[in-house]
N, C-alpha and C positions, 0 to 999 in steps of 0.2 A: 676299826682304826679311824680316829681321826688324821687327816693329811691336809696343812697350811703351807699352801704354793704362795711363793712370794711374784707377784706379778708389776711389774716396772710399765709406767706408759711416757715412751719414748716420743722425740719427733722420729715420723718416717725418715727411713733412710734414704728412700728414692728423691725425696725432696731436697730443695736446697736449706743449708742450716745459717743462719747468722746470730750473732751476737747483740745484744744490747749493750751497747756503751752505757748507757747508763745504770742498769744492774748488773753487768757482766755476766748476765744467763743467756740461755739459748730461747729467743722466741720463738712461743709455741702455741698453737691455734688447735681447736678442739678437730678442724677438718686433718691435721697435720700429728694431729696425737695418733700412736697405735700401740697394742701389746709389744712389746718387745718379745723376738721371736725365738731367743731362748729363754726364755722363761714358757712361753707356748708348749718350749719341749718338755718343761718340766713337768707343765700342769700336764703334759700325755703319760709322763714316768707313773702321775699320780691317778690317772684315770683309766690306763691300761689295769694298773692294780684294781681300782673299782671294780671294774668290769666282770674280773677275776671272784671277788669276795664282795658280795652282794653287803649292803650296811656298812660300809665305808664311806665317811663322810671327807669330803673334796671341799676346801675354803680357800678362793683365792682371797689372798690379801695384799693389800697396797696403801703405802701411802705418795698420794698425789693427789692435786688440787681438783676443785669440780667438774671442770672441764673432760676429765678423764673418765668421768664415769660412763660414757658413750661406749667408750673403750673395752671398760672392764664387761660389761653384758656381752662380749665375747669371748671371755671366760666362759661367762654361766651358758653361754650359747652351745658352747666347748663341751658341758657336760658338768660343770663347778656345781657343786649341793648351793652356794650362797655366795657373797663378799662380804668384805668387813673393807673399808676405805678410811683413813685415815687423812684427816682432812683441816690443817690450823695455816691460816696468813703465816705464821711463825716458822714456818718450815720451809715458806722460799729460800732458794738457795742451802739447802743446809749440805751440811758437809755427812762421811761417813761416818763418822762416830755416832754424830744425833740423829744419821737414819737409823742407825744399826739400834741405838736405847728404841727409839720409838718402836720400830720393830718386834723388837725384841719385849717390849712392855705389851704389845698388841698381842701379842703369840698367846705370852703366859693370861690375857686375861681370857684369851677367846679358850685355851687347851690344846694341845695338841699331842701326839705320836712321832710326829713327822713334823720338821719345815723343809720341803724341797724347795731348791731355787736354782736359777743358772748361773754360771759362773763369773760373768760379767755381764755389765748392760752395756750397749750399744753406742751409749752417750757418755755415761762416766766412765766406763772402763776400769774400775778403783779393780771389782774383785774381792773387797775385801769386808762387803758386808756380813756375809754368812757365818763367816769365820767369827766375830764381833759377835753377832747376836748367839752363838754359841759358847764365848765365853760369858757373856752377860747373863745368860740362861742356865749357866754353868751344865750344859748338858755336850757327849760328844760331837765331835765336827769332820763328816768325810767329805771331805771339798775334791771339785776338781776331778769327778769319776765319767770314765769315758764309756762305763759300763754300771748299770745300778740295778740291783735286786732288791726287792722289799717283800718281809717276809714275818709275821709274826713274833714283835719281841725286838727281832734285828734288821739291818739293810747292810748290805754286801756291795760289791763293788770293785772297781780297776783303776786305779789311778796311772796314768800314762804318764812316761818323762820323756827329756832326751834318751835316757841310758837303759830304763827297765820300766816295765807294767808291774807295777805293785796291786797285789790282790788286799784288798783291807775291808775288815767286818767291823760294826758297830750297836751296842744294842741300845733298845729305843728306851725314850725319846731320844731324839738327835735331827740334825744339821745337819743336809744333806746337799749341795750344788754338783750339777751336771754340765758337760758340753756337749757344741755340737754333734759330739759323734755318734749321742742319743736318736732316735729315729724322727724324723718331724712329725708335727702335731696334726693330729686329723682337722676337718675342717666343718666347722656347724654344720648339721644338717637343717630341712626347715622346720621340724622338727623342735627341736633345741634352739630355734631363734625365735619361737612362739613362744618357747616354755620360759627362756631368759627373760620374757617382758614380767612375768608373774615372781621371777625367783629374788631375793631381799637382801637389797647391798645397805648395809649397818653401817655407820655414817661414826666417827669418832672423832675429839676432838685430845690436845693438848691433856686439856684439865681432865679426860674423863682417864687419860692414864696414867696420869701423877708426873706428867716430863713437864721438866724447864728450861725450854730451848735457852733460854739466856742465863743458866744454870753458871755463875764466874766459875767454879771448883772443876768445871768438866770441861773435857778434851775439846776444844774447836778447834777449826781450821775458819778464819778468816777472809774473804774477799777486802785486799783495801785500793785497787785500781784496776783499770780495764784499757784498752785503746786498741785501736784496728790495727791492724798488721800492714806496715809500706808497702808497697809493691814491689816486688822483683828488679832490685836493680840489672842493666844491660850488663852482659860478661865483659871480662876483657883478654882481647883474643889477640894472641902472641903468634907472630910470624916470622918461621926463622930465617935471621939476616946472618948467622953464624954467632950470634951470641944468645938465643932464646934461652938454653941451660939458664945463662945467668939472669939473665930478665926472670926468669920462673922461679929462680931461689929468691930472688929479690922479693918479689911480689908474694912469695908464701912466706919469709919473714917480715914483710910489710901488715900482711895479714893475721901475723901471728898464728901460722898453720907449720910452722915448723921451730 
């Protein structure tokens, strides 16, 4: 079985995150990059399977800038057979759609059984890649499983709600995103942080998957301003003289909160 883990390189969350006024991205420095830690869990979904069924091939894939690829050797460190990165100026800033093609172009050229991913990233939050690169792939999409079996042919699974746990099966290839309720991800040994200097992250660009980030016909979502957030104006704090009621109705249709 081939298995293509989609791996995100986030800024740390311990760290502090700011914005560029002038691009409206989150500035991000190679000491400040890291795996995103669900997807970590995914790459374990996919390397507990390994483990199990010897000749099972593990690919993380990513696309993010070069900076990142410090990053990604934590994968391979992880136990990944390779990487493939995905790597064009044109893809600053890009929205979900022209992840999800790029992706999703990267998948079908490298092959796969499986794309496992996590279900959201840490920074974008969208959610909504996997779901995308499985329609673009035209193949099935179990998002969102709080439980994931991978098994010859099929992957099985729980999807958790407010109201019920839905048991749902899917046969391969297919889309697969998990959440945290997956078990966390082992952690290199040293081992596999020697072996990661030797294993080959494949380097891709734009042109070598046929996308045209400036594609007019296709879906974007545009950046067109940025600006820092004011600061927290001082409350204002009501003491009752025997008419605060109305001071407070006042002040919440002054606000237009009522």
């Amino acid at each position: 079985m081939r298995i293509l883990v989609l791996i995100k390189v986030v800024p740390d969350t311990y760290g502090e995150r700011t914005l560029s006024l002038e691009t409206g991205l989150a500035d991000r420095t190679p000491e400040e990059a890291v795996v995103d830690e669900i997807d970590e869990r995914a790459l374990e979904v996919a390397l507990a399977y390994a483990d199990a069924h010897p000749g099972t091939e593990v690919v993380a894939l990513a696309m993010a800038p070069a900076l990142a690829q410090s990053s990604l050797r934590k994968a391979l460190a992880m136990g990944a057979t390779h990487a493939v990165q995905v790597v064009d100026e044109a893809l600053v800033g890009a929205d979900i759609m022209l992840t999800a093609e790029v992706l999703a172009a990267a998948a079908r050229r490298a092959g796969f059984d499986v794309v496992l991913a996590g279900n959201a990233s840490t920074d974008g939050v969208g959610g909504a890649v996997p779901a995308a690169m499985a329609e673009l792939l035209a193949v099935p999409c179990a998002t969102f499983l709080a439980e994931a079996t991978l098994e010859e042919g099929r992957v099985a699974g729980v999807r958790a709600s407010d109201g019920a746990a839905v048991r749902i099966e899917a046969p391969l290839p297919a889309v697969v995103s998990i959440t945290e309720a997956l078990p966390d991800a082992r952690l290199p040994n040293f081992k596999g942080i020697m072996a990661a200097k030797k294993k080959e992250i494949e380097t891709l660009t734009l042109a070598d998957l046929g996308v045209d980030a400036e594609d007019p016909e296709a879906a974007r979502s545009i950046m067109i301003a940025a600006r820092e957030r004011p600061p927290r104006a001082a409350g204002v704090k009501i003491v009752d003289a025997g008419d605060a009621g109305a001071r407070l109705a006042d002040f919440l249709v002054e606000n237009r909160l009522a």
